[in-house]
C-alpha angles and dihedrals in degrees: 000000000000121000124231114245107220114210127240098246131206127210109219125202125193103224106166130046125249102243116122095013119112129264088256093052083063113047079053095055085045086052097061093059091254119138109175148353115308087013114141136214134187105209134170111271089237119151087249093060093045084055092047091051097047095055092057089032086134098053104044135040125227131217122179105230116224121207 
């Protein structure tokens, strides 16, 4: 029987508004599941998503979340 590998997660918190960011900036932001300013995901810590993350850095706010 194969066990399960749980995934690190992020939570992931807008902090900063979207004026004034390209269009880019926000389909990014979209992607990660976030709608307006203080809302707050829970995502898989994937490469994909770090990148993702990194891209928008000065928009969102990262917590590791510890289970």
């Amino acid at each position: 029987v194969e066990e399960e590998r749980k995934m690190a997660q992020l939570k992931v918190t807008q902090v900063r508004g979207l004026s004034g960011s390209t269009d880019r900036q926000r389909l990014t932001v979209k992607g990660l599941g976030l709608r307006k300013r203080h809302h707050t995901v829970v995502v898989e810590d994937t490469p994909a998503v770090r990148g993702m993350i990194s891209k928008v850095s000065h928009l969102v706010e990262v917590e590791e979340v510890e289970e």
